[in-house]
ChimeraX commands (.cxc) that place a marker at each C-alpha (Angstrom):
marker #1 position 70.06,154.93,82.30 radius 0.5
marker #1 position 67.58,156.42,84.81 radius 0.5
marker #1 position 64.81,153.65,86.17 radius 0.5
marker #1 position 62.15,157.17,85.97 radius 0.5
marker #1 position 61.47,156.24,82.57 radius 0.5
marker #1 position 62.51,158.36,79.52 radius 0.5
marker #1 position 63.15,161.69,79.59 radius 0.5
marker #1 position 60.78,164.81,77.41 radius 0.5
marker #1 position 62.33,165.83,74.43 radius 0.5
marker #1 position 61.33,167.93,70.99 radius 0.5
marker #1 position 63.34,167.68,67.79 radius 0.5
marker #1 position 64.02,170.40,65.67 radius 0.5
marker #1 position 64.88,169.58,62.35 radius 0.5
marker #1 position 66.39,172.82,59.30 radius 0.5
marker #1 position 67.84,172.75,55.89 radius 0.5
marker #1 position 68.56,175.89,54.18 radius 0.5
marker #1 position 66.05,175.03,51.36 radius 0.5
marker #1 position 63.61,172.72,49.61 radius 0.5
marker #1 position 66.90,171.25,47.43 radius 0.5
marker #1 position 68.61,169.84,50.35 radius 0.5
marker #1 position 66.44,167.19,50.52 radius 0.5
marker #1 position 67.04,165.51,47.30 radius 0.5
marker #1 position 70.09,165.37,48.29 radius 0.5
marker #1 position 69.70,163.63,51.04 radius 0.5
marker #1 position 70.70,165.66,53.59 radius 0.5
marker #1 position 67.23,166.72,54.24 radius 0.5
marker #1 position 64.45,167.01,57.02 radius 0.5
marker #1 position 63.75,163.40,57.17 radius 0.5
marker #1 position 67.28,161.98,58.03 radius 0.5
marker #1 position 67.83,163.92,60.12 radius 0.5
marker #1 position 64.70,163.10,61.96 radius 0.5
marker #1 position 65.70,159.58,61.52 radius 0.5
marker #1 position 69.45,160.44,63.06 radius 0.5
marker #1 position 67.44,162.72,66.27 radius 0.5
marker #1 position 64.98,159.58,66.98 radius 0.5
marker #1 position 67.43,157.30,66.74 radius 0.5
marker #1 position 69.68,159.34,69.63 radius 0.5
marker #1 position 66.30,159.97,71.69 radius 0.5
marker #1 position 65.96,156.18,71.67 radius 0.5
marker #1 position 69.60,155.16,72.86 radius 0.5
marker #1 position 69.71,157.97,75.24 radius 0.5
marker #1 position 66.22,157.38,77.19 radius 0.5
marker #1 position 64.10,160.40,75.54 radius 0.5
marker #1 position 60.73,160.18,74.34 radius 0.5
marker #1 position 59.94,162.55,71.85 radius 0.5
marker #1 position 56.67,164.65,72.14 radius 0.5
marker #1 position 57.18,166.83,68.76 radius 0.5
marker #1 position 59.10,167.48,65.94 radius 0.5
marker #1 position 59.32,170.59,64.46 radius 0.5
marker #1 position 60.72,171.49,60.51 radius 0.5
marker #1 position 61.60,174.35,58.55 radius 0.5
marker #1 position 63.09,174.52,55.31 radius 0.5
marker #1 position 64.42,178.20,55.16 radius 0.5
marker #1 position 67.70,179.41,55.77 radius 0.5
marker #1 position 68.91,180.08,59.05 radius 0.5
marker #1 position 69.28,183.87,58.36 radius 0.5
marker #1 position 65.67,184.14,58.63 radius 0.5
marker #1 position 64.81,184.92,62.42 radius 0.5
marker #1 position 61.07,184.13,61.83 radius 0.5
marker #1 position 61.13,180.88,60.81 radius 0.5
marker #1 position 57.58,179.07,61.34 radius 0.5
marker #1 position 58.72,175.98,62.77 radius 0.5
marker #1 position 61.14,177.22,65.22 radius 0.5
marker #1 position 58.42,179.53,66.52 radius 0.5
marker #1 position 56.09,177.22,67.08 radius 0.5
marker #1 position 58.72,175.22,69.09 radius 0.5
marker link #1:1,2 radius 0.2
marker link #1:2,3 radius 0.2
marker link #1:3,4 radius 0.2
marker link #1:4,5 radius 0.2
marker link #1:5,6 radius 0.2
marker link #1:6,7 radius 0.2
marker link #1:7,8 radius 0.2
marker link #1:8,9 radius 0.2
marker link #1:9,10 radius 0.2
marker link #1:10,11 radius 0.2
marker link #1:11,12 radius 0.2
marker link #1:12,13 radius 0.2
marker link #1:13,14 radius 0.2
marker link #1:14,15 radius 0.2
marker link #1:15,16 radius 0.2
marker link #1:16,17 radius 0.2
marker link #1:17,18 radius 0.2
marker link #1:18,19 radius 0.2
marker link #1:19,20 radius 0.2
marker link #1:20,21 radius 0.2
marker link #1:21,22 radius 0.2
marker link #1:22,23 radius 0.2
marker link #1:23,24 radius 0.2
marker link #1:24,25 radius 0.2
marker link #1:25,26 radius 0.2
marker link #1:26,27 radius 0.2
marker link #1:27,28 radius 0.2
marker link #1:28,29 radius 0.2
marker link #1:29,30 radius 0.2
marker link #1:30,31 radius 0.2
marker link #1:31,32 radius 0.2
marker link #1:32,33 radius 0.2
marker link #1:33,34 radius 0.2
marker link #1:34,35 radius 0.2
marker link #1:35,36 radius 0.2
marker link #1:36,37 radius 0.2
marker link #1:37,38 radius 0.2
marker link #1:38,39 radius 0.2
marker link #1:39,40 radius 0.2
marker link #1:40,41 radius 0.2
marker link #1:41,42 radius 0.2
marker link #1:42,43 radius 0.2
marker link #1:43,44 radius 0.2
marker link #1:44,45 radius 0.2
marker link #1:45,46 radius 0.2
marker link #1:46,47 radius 0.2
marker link #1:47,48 radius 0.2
marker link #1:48,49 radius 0.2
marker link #1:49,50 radius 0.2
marker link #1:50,51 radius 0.2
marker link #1:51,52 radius 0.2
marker link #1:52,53 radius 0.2
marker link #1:53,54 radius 0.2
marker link #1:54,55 radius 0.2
marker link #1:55,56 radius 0.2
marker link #1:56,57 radius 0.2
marker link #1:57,58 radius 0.2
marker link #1:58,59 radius 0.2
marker link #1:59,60 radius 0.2
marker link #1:60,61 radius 0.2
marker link #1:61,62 radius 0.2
marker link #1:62,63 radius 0.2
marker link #1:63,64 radius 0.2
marker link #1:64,65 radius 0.2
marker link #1:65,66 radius 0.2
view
């Protein structure tokens, strides 16, 4: 690990649709999963950023306002 401190980082988090989390495979594990890496691996995360529409969708409001 770098003595600089952490590192910047932003998570992203995307399931296809509102039904994925109740099964849970949804946004807030893997949140859990991404903050758990950004911890082991010297990041501090500055946002986190969710959508919860497919991936065919180009427009997708969280990834644009990553």
């Amino acid at each position: 690990m770098s003595m600089d401190g952490p590192k910047p980082a932003i998570i992203y988090c995307r399931v296809s649709d509102g039904k994925a989390g109740k099964r849970g495979d949804g946004l807030r594990s893997q949140e859990t999963i991404s903050r758990e890496f950004a911890r082991y691996a010297n990041y501090e995360v500055h946002a986190v950023f969710r959508d919860d529409i497919t991936g065919k969708v180009t427009k997708r409001p969280g990834f644009t306002d990553m």
